[in-house]
C-alpha positions as MATLAB code, in Angstrom:
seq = 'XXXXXXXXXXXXXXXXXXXXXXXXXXXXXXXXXXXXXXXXXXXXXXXXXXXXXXXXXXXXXXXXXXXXXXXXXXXXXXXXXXXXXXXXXXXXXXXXXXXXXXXXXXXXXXXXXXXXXXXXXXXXXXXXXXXXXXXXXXXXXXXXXXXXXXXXXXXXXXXXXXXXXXXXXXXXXXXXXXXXXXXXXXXXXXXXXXXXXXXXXXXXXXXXXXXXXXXXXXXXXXXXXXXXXXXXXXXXXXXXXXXXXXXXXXXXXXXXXXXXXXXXXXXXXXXXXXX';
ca = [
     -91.672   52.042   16.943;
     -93.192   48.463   17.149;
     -89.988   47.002   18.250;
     -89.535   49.717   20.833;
     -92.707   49.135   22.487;
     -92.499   45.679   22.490;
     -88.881   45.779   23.981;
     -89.757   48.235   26.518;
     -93.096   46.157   27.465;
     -91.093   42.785   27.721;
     -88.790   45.188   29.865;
     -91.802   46.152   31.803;
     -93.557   42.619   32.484;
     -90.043   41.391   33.623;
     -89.268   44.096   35.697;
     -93.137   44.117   37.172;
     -92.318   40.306   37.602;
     -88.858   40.884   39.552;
     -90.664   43.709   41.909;
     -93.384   41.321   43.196;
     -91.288   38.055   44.255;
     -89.109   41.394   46.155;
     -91.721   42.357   47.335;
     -93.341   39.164   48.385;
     -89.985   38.542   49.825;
     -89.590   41.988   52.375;
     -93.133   40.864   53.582;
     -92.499   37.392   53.935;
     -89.558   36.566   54.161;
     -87.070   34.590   51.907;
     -87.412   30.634   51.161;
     -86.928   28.734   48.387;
     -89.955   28.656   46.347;
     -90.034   32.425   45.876;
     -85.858   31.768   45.052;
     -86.979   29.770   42.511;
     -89.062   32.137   40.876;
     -86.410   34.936   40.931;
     -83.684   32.698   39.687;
     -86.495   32.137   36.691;
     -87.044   35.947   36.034;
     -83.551   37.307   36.339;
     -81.554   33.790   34.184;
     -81.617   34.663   30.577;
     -81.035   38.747   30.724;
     -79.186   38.723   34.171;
     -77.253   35.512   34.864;
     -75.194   36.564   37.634;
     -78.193   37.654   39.458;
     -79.929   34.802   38.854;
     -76.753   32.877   40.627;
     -76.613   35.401   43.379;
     -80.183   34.236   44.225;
     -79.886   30.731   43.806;
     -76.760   30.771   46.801;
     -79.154   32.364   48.868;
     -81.802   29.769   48.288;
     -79.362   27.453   49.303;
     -78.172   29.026   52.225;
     -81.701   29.869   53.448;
     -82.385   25.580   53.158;
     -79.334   24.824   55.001;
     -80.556   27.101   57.839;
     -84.031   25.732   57.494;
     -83.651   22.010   56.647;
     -85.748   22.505   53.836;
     -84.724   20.380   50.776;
     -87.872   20.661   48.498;
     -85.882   22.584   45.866;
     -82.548   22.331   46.523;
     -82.482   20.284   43.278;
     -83.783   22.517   41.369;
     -81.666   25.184   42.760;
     -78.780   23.244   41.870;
     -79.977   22.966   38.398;
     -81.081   26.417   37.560;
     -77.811   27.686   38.797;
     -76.159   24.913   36.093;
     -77.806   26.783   33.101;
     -76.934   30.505   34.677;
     -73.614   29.161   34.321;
     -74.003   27.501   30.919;
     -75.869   30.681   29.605;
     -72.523   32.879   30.628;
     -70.256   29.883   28.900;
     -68.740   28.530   31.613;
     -69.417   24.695   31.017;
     -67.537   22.901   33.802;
     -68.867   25.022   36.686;
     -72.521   24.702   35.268;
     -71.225   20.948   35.086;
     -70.259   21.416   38.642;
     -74.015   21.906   39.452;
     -76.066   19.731   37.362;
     -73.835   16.749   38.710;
     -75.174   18.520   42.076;
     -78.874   18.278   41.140;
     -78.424   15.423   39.675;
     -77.414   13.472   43.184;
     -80.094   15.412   45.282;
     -82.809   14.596   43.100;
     -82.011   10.840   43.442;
     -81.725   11.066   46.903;
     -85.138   13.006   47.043;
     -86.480   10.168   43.943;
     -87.503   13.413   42.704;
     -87.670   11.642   38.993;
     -88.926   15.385   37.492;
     -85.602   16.850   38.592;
     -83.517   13.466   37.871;
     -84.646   13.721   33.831;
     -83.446   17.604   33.940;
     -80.463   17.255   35.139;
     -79.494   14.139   32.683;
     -80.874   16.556   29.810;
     -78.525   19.819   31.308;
     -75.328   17.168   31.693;
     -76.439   16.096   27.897;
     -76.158   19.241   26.050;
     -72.793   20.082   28.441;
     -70.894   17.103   26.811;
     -72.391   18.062   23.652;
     -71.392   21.292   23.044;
     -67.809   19.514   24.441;
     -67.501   17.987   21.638;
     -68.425   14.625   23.038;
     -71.467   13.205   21.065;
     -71.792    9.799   22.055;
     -71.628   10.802   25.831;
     -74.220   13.465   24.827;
     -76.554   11.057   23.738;
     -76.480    8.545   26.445;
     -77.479   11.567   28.827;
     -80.433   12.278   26.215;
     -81.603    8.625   26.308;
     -81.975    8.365   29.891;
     -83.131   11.669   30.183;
     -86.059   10.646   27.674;
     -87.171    7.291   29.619;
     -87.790    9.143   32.732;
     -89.701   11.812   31.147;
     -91.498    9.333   29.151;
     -92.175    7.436   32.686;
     -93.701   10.376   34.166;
     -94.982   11.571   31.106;
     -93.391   14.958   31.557;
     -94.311   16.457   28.013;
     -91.567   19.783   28.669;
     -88.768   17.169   29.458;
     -89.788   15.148   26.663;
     -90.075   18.079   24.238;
     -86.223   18.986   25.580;
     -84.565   15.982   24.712;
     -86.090   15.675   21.512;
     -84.927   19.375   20.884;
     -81.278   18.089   21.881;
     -81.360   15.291   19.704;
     -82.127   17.020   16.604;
     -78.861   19.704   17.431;
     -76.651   16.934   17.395;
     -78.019   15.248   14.560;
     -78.038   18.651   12.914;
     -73.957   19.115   13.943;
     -73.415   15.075   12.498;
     -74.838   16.673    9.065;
     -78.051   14.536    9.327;
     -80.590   17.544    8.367;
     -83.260   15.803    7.626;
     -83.778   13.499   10.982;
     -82.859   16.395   12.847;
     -85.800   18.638   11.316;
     -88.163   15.277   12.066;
     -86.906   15.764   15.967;
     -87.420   19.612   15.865;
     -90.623   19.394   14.173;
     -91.680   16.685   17.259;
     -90.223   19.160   19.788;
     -92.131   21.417   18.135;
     -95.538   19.558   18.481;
     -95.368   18.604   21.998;
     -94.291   22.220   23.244;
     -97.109   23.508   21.151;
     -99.645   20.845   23.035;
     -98.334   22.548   26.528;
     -98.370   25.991   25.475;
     -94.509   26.276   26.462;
     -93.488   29.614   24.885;
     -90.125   29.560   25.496;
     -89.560   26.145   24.295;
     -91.903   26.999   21.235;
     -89.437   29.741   20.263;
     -86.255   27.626   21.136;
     -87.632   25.438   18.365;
     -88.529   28.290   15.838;
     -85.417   29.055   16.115;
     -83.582   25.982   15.884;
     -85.533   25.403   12.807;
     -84.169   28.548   11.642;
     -80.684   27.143   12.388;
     -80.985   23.623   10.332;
     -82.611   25.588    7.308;
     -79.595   28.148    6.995;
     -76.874   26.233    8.320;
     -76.962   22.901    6.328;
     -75.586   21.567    3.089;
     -78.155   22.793    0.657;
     -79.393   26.309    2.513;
     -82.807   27.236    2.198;
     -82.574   31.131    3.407;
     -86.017   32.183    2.874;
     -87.089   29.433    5.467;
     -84.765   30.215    7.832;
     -85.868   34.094    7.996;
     -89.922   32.605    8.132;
     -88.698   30.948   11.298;
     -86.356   33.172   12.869;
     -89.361   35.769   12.408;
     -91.604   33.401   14.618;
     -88.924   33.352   16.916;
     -87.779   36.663   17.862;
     -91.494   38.205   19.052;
     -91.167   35.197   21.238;
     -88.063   35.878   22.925;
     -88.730   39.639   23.142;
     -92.526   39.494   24.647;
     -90.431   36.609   27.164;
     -87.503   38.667   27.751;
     -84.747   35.840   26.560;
     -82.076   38.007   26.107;
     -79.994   34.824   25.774;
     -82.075   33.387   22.788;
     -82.660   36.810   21.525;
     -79.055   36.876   20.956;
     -78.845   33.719   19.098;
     -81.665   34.558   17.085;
     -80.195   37.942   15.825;
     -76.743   36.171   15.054;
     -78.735   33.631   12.877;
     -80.808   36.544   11.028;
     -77.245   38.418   10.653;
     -75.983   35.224    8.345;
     -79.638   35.558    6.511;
     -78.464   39.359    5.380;
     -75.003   37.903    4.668;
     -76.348   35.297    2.313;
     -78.597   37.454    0.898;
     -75.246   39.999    0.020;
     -77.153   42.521    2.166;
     -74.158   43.667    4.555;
     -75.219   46.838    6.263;
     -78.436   45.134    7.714;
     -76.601   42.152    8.483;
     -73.694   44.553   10.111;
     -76.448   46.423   12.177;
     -78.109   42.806   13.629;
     -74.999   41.561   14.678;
     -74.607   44.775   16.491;
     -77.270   44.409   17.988;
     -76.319   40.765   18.721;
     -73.344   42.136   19.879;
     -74.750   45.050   23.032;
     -77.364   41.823   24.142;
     -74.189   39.507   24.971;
     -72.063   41.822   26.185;
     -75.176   42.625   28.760;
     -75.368   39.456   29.599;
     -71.761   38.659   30.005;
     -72.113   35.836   27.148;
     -68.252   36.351   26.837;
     -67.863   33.538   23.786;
     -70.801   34.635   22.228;
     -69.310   38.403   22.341;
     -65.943   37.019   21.066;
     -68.176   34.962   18.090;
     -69.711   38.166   17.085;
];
Protein backbone atom coordinates (compact mmCIF):
# COMPACT_ATOMS: atom_id res chain seq x y z
CA UNK A 1 0.00 0.00 0.00
CA UNK A 2 3.05 2.30 0.72
CA UNK A 3 4.45 1.76 -2.65
CA UNK A 4 1.09 2.43 -4.25
CA UNK A 5 0.65 5.69 -2.73
CA UNK A 6 3.88 6.80 -3.26
CA UNK A 7 3.75 5.75 -7.03
CA UNK A 8 0.47 7.24 -7.56
CA UNK A 9 1.64 10.62 -5.66
CA UNK A 10 4.94 10.83 -7.77
CA UNK A 11 2.27 10.21 -10.62
CA UNK A 12 0.31 13.04 -9.24
CA UNK A 13 3.13 15.81 -8.61
CA UNK A 14 4.33 15.04 -12.22
CA UNK A 15 1.20 15.14 -13.78
CA UNK A 16 0.17 18.47 -11.54
CA UNK A 17 3.67 19.66 -12.85
CA UNK A 18 2.91 18.87 -16.71
CA UNK A 19 -0.77 20.64 -16.34
CA UNK A 20 0.65 24.01 -15.17
CA UNK A 21 3.59 24.72 -17.82
CA UNK A 22 0.12 23.66 -20.33
CA UNK A 23 -1.53 25.71 -18.82
CA UNK A 24 0.86 28.55 -18.48
CA UNK A 25 1.38 27.87 -22.08
CA UNK A 26 -2.65 28.28 -23.53
CA UNK A 27 -2.49 31.63 -21.52
CA UNK A 28 0.70 32.75 -22.60
CA UNK A 29 1.77 31.50 -25.18
CA UNK A 30 4.71 29.10 -26.06
CA UNK A 31 8.60 30.16 -25.77
CA UNK A 32 11.39 28.52 -24.73
CA UNK A 33 11.77 28.81 -21.11
CA UNK A 34 8.42 27.18 -20.37
CA UNK A 35 9.87 24.38 -23.31
CA UNK A 36 12.45 23.88 -21.13
CA UNK A 37 10.55 23.05 -18.25
CA UNK A 38 8.28 20.56 -20.11
CA UNK A 39 11.14 18.86 -21.81
CA UNK A 40 12.33 18.50 -17.85
CA UNK A 41 8.95 16.99 -16.62
CA UNK A 42 8.04 14.69 -19.46
CA UNK A 43 12.31 13.20 -20.17
CA UNK A 44 12.74 10.29 -17.91
CA UNK A 45 8.97 8.61 -18.03
CA UNK A 46 8.04 10.07 -21.54
CA UNK A 47 11.04 10.59 -23.84
CA UNK A 48 9.37 11.04 -27.01
CA UNK A 49 7.34 13.74 -25.56
CA UNK A 50 9.97 15.32 -24.11
CA UNK A 51 11.56 15.45 -27.90
CA UNK A 52 8.28 16.49 -29.36
CA UNK A 53 8.60 19.60 -27.12
CA UNK A 54 12.04 20.36 -27.48
CA UNK A 55 11.38 20.72 -31.74
CA UNK A 56 8.87 23.06 -30.87
CA UNK A 57 11.13 25.09 -28.68
CA UNK A 58 13.25 25.24 -31.47
CA UNK A 59 10.93 26.13 -33.98
CA UNK A 60 9.27 28.78 -31.78
CA UNK A 61 13.26 30.48 -31.51
CA UNK A 62 13.73 30.33 -35.12
CA UNK A 63 10.47 32.31 -35.56
CA UNK A 64 11.40 34.56 -32.72
CA UNK A 65 15.21 35.04 -32.92
CA UNK A 66 15.44 34.03 -29.53
CA UNK A 67 18.61 31.95 -28.78
CA UNK A 68 18.73 32.01 -24.89
CA UNK A 69 18.11 28.24 -24.74
CA UNK A 70 18.56 26.88 -27.83
CA UNK A 71 21.59 25.19 -26.19
CA UNK A 72 20.01 23.76 -23.79
CA UNK A 73 17.32 22.60 -26.02
CA UNK A 74 19.81 20.95 -28.02
CA UNK A 75 21.11 19.21 -25.05
CA UNK A 76 18.05 18.01 -23.31
CA UNK A 77 16.88 16.57 -26.53
CA UNK A 78 20.60 14.61 -26.56
CA UNK A 79 19.69 12.71 -23.28
CA UNK A 80 15.80 12.04 -24.52
CA UNK A 81 17.60 10.32 -27.11
CA UNK A 82 20.27 8.65 -24.98
CA UNK A 83 17.53 7.65 -22.37
CA UNK A 84 15.57 5.67 -25.43
CA UNK A 85 19.25 4.15 -26.55
CA UNK A 86 19.76 5.73 -29.50
CA UNK A 87 23.44 7.05 -29.02
CA UNK A 88 24.39 8.63 -32.35
CA UNK A 89 21.25 10.76 -32.75
CA UNK A 90 21.56 11.96 -29.02
CA UNK A 91 25.28 12.41 -30.35
CA UNK A 92 23.74 14.28 -33.16
CA UNK A 93 22.51 16.89 -30.57
CA UNK A 94 24.99 17.32 -27.93
CA UNK A 95 27.59 18.07 -30.82
CA UNK A 96 24.60 20.68 -31.54
CA UNK A 97 24.67 22.23 -28.04
CA UNK A 98 27.88 21.91 -27.85
CA UNK A 99 28.61 24.59 -30.92
CA UNK A 100 25.73 26.99 -29.80
CA UNK A 101 26.89 27.26 -26.43
CA UNK A 102 30.37 28.38 -27.66
CA UNK A 103 29.00 30.67 -29.90
CA UNK A 104 26.70 32.07 -27.04
CA UNK A 105 30.23 31.59 -24.44
CA UNK A 106 27.51 30.13 -22.55
CA UNK A 107 30.42 28.14 -20.43
CA UNK A 108 27.30 26.44 -18.14
CA UNK A 109 25.99 24.79 -21.30
CA UNK A 110 29.66 24.25 -22.91
CA UNK A 111 30.67 21.86 -19.60
CA UNK A 112 27.19 19.86 -20.22
CA UNK A 113 27.48 19.13 -23.36
CA UNK A 114 31.36 17.87 -23.02
CA UNK A 115 29.92 15.72 -19.97
CA UNK A 116 26.68 14.29 -22.39
CA UNK A 117 29.43 13.65 -25.46
CA UNK A 118 31.59 11.90 -22.46
CA UNK A 119 29.35 9.27 -21.27
CA UNK A 120 28.18 8.76 -25.28
CA UNK A 121 31.76 7.52 -26.16
CA UNK A 122 31.77 5.74 -23.01
CA UNK A 123 29.11 3.57 -23.11
CA UNK A 124 30.75 3.14 -26.99
CA UNK A 125 33.17 1.45 -25.76
CA UNK A 126 35.69 4.20 -26.19
CA UNK A 127 37.30 5.03 -22.74
CA UNK A 128 40.08 7.15 -23.42
CA UNK A 129 37.86 9.47 -25.66
CA UNK A 130 35.39 9.29 -22.71
CA UNK A 131 37.70 10.71 -20.46
CA UNK A 132 39.11 13.54 -22.37
CA UNK A 133 35.34 14.79 -22.65
CA UNK A 134 35.20 14.35 -18.67
CA UNK A 135 38.41 16.39 -18.17
CA UNK A 136 37.36 19.32 -20.00
CA UNK A 137 34.04 19.04 -18.89
CA UNK A 138 35.48 19.27 -15.18
CA UNK A 139 37.77 22.53 -15.78
CA UNK A 140 34.90 24.51 -16.92
CA UNK A 141 32.71 23.51 -14.17
CA UNK A 142 35.47 23.98 -11.82
CA UNK A 143 35.92 27.63 -13.55
CA UNK A 144 32.48 28.56 -12.89
CA UNK A 145 32.26 26.64 -9.93
CA UNK A 146 29.17 24.85 -11.12
CA UNK A 147 28.88 22.26 -8.14
CA UNK A 148 25.92 19.96 -10.38
CA UNK A 149 28.45 19.84 -13.36
CA UNK A 150 31.16 19.10 -11.12
CA UNK A 151 29.24 16.45 -9.15
CA UNK A 152 28.43 14.87 -12.94
CA UNK A 153 31.74 14.34 -14.08
CA UNK A 154 32.93 12.99 -11.01
CA UNK A 155 29.87 10.54 -11.18
CA UNK A 156 31.19 9.61 -14.83
CA UNK A 157 34.54 9.05 -13.78
CA UNK A 158 33.90 6.62 -11.16
CA UNK A 159 31.55 4.37 -13.99
CA UNK A 160 34.42 4.04 -16.03
CA UNK A 161 36.79 3.36 -13.45
CA UNK A 162 34.20 0.96 -12.11
CA UNK A 163 33.95 -0.83 -15.94
CA UNK A 164 38.27 -0.77 -15.95
CA UNK A 165 37.79 -3.02 -12.63
CA UNK A 166 39.26 -0.20 -10.43
CA UNK A 167 36.47 -0.49 -7.51
CA UNK A 168 37.99 1.14 -5.11
CA UNK A 169 38.90 4.71 -6.91
CA UNK A 170 35.69 4.52 -8.44
CA UNK A 171 33.75 4.31 -4.94
CA UNK A 172 36.30 7.43 -3.84
CA UNK A 173 34.66 9.38 -7.09
CA UNK A 174 31.06 8.24 -6.21
CA UNK A 175 31.43 8.94 -2.67
CA UNK A 176 32.74 12.77 -3.92
CA UNK A 177 29.75 12.90 -6.31
CA UNK A 178 27.98 12.00 -3.57
CA UNK A 179 29.14 14.89 -1.23
CA UNK A 180 28.83 17.71 -3.53
CA UNK A 181 25.18 16.71 -4.75
CA UNK A 182 24.34 16.36 -1.12
CA UNK A 183 25.83 20.16 -0.47
CA UNK A 184 23.21 21.35 -3.40
CA UNK A 185 20.37 19.38 -2.39
CA UNK A 186 20.27 17.75 -6.03
CA UNK A 187 17.85 14.82 -5.57
CA UNK A 188 18.13 13.33 -8.64
CA UNK A 189 21.79 13.34 -8.75
CA UNK A 190 21.75 12.16 -4.98
CA UNK A 191 19.86 9.04 -6.10
CA UNK A 192 21.94 8.57 -9.39
CA UNK A 193 24.75 8.12 -6.89
CA UNK A 194 22.86 5.78 -4.38
CA UNK A 195 22.46 3.91 -6.96
CA UNK A 196 25.63 3.76 -8.63
CA UNK A 197 26.98 2.85 -5.32
CA UNK A 198 24.64 0.09 -5.39
CA UNK A 199 26.15 -0.90 -8.78
CA UNK A 200 30.09 -0.98 -7.70
CA UNK A 201 29.10 -2.94 -4.41
CA UNK A 202 27.22 -5.84 -6.38
CA UNK A 203 28.90 -5.77 -9.54
CA UNK A 204 32.67 -5.99 -8.66
CA UNK A 205 35.21 -8.69 -8.00
CA UNK A 206 34.58 -9.41 -4.38
CA UNK A 207 30.51 -8.58 -4.11
CA UNK A 208 29.31 -7.15 -1.08
CA UNK A 209 25.30 -7.79 -1.57
CA UNK A 210 24.06 -6.55 1.62
CA UNK A 211 25.58 -3.05 0.67
CA UNK A 212 24.33 -2.95 -2.50
CA UNK A 213 20.53 -3.56 -1.30
CA UNK A 214 21.34 -0.57 1.71
CA UNK A 215 21.94 1.62 -1.30
CA UNK A 216 19.64 0.62 -3.87
CA UNK A 217 16.99 1.11 -0.91
CA UNK A 218 18.13 4.87 -0.66
CA UNK A 219 17.73 5.01 -4.16
CA UNK A 220 14.48 3.86 -5.29
CA UNK A 221 12.15 6.35 -2.84
CA UNK A 222 14.23 8.82 -4.71
CA UNK A 223 13.42 8.01 -8.12
CA UNK A 224 9.76 7.22 -7.31
CA UNK A 225 8.88 10.58 -5.16
CA UNK A 226 10.96 12.23 -8.63
CA UNK A 227 9.23 10.23 -11.10
CA UNK A 228 12.63 8.75 -12.92
CA UNK A 229 11.12 6.10 -14.56
CA UNK A 230 14.47 5.77 -16.38
CA UNK A 231 16.56 5.31 -13.11
CA UNK A 232 13.74 3.51 -11.53
CA UNK A 233 14.35 0.97 -14.09
CA UNK A 234 17.95 0.61 -13.50
CA UNK A 235 17.50 0.48 -9.96
CA UNK A 236 14.99 -2.50 -10.05
CA UNK A 237 17.35 -4.44 -12.55
CA UNK A 238 20.20 -3.98 -9.94
CA UNK A 239 17.87 -5.16 -6.89
CA UNK A 240 16.72 -8.17 -9.33
CA UNK A 241 20.65 -9.46 -9.32
CA UNK A 242 20.50 -8.79 -5.28
CA UNK A 243 17.51 -11.65 -5.16
CA UNK A 244 19.57 -13.67 -7.67
CA UNK A 245 22.62 -13.69 -5.48
CA UNK A 246 20.82 -14.18 -2.62
CA UNK A 247 19.19 -17.67 -4.52
CA UNK A 248 15.86 -15.89 -3.99
CA UNK A 249 14.36 -16.29 -7.67
CA UNK A 250 10.68 -15.55 -7.49
CA UNK A 251 11.34 -12.01 -5.94
CA UNK A 252 14.09 -11.45 -8.18
CA UNK A 253 11.67 -12.81 -11.21
CA UNK A 254 8.86 -10.35 -10.02
CA UNK A 255 11.50 -7.04 -9.92
CA UNK A 256 12.70 -7.64 -13.16
CA UNK A 257 9.14 -7.68 -14.20
CA UNK A 258 8.61 -4.91 -12.98
CA UNK A 259 11.87 -3.63 -14.56
CA UNK A 260 10.58 -5.00 -17.48
CA UNK A 261 6.60 -2.91 -17.90
CA UNK A 262 8.87 0.57 -16.79
CA UNK A 263 11.15 0.15 -20.07
CA UNK A 264 8.86 -1.02 -22.24
CA UNK A 265 6.82 2.39 -21.17
CA UNK A 266 9.44 4.24 -21.85
CA UNK A 267 10.52 2.72 -25.06
CA UNK A 268 14.08 1.83 -23.40
CA UNK A 269 14.22 -0.82 -26.26
CA UNK A 270 17.94 -2.28 -25.08
CA UNK A 271 17.07 -2.11 -21.69
CA UNK A 272 13.73 -4.23 -22.56
CA UNK A 273 15.90 -6.63 -24.66
CA UNK A 274 18.54 -6.78 -21.34
CA UNK A 275 15.71 -7.76 -19.18
Amino acid sequence: MLLFFLLVSSYAWSQSKKDSLLTVIESNGFNDSTCNDLIWVYIFNQPDSAIYFGKRGLEWAEATGSQKFIGTIYNRIGVAYDIKSMPDSALFWYNLALKQARNQKNKKTEGGALNNIGLIYWNLGKAEKAIDYYIRSAEIFEEIGNQMGLGNTYNNIALILHEDKQSEKSLRYHRQALQVRKEIDHQYGIAASYANLAQVFLYSKNPDVDSAEHYLNLAIPIKQELNDQYGLARAFHSLSDVYLARGEFDAALESFYRTLRIQKAIGNSEGYAST
